[in-house]
N, C-alpha and C positions, 0 to 999 in steps of 0.2 A: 793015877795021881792027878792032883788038882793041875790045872795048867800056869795056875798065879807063881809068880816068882817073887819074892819080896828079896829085898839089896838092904844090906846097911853100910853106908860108906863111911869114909874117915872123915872128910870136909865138902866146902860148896864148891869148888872145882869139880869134883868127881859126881855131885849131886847132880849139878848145872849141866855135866854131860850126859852123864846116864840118861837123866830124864829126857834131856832134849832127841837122844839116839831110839830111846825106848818107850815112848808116848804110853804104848799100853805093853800090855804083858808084864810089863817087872813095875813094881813096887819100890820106889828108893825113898829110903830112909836115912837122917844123917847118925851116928853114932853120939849119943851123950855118956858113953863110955870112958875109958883111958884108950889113945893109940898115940902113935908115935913112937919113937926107937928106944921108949925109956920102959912104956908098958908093959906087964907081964902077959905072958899066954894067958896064964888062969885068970889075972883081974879083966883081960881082953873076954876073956869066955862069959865071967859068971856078971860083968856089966852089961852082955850083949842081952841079957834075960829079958829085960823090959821090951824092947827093941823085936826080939825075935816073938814074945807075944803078940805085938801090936798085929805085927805079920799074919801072927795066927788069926786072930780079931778080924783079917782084913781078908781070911779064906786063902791065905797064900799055901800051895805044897811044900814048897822049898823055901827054905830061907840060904841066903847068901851071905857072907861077908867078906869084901872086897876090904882090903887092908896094904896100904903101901908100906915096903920090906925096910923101905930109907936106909938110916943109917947103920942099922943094926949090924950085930959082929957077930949071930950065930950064923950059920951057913941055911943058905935061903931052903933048900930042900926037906932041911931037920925042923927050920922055922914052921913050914908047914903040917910035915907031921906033928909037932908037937902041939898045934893050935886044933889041928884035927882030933886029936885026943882032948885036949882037954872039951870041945864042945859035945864030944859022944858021950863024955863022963857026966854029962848032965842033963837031967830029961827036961827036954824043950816041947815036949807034943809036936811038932812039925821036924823033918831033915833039915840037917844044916851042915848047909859047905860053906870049905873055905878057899877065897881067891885070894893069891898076892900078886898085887903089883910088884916086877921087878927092876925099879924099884918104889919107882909112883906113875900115877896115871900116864903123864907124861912122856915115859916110855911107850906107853902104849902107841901114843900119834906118831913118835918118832916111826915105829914100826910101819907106815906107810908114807914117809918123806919125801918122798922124788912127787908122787900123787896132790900131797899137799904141796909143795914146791908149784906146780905148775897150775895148781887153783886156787890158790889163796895170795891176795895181793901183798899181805904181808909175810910173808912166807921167802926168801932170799931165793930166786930164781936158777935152774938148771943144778936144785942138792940131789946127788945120788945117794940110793939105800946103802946103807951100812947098820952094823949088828950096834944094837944101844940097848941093850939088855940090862939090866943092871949098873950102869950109868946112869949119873945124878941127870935123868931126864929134863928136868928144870932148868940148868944148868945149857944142855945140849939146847934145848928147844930155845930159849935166848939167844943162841950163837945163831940158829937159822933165823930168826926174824930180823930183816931190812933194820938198816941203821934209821933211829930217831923212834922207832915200835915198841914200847915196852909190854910187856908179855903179862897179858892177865888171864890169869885160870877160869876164873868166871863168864869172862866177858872172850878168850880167846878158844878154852879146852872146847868148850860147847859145839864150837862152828868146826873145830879140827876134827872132834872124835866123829860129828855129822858127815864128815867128810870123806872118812877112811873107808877103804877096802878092806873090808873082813875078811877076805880070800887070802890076799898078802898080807894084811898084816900080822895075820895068824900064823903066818909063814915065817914073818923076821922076829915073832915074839911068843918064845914057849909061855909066859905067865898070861900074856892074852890068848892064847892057845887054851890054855887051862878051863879060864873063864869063861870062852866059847862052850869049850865041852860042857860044859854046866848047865848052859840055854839048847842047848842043840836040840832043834827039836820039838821044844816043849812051847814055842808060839812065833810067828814068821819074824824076822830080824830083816 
């Protein structure tokens, strides 16, 4: 299989990271789709068409879509499956997986906190790891930042997600666990 990864994410938070973590090997694209907690699996699928061709266009094997679970009230496991199904039910000429954030990006940095704590100045000093899985990660991640720091996706996710350990943070977060699996392998990280 080709070794190109193509990503399509939900916003520039996730953009800004990815790329900045991923320089070569994945391909990130942002979604001109529907997502968000209101979106259907199927209009999520059959929008991502443009999007997962460009991928093709661009020699990628895989295509990805990284989607945060947010607010949503089905149960994040069924979420997946069902998004799984609806993109196999539609021929895209390349694989396509599906990643969720549980429940956005967000989570993901929390999943190596104590790490970021001790290297990042705005970061609130001596936080220990605890499970933020499914926690409004936004939410969490402004409680850790020093008073007077307001928290920006763009301009903070970027330098956080550059920062993490993928060993642990793989560890405190089965939905970046997932995600891993998806690259494992297929170009050095």
């Amino acid at each position: 299989m080709n070794n190109r990864v193509g990503v399509i994410v939900d916003g520039d938070g996730d953009f800004a990271s990815l790329r900045k973590r991923f320089p070569r090997g994945l391909r990130v694209l942002k979604t001109d789709g529907p997502r968000g907690h209101a979106a259907t699996v199927n209009d999520i699928a059959r929008k991502s068409k443009k999007q997962i061709g460009l991928l093709k266009a661009y020699k990628c094997g895989l295509a990805i879509i990284l989607i945060d679970f947010e607010e949503r009230v089905d149960d994040y496991s069924t979420f997946i499956q069902q998004l799984d199904d609806a993109f196999n039910a539609i021929p895209l000429g390349i694989p396509v997986s599906v990643a969720v954030c549980n429940r956005m990006i967000e989570n993901w940095y929390l999943a190596d906190i104590e790490h970021l704590s001790r290297n990042k100045v705005y970061i609130r000093d001596g936080l220990k790891q605890k499970n933020y899985e499914g926690m409004n990660g936004k939410n969490e991640i402004k409680k850790c930042m020093k008073r007077g720091i307001s928290y920006s996706e763009t301009r903070h996710g970027p330098e956080l997600f550059g920062l993490l350990r993928f060993n642990i943070a793989r560890q405190n977060s089965v939905s970046f666990d997932m995600f891993l699996k998806l690259i494992d392998g297929l170009f050095e990280y």
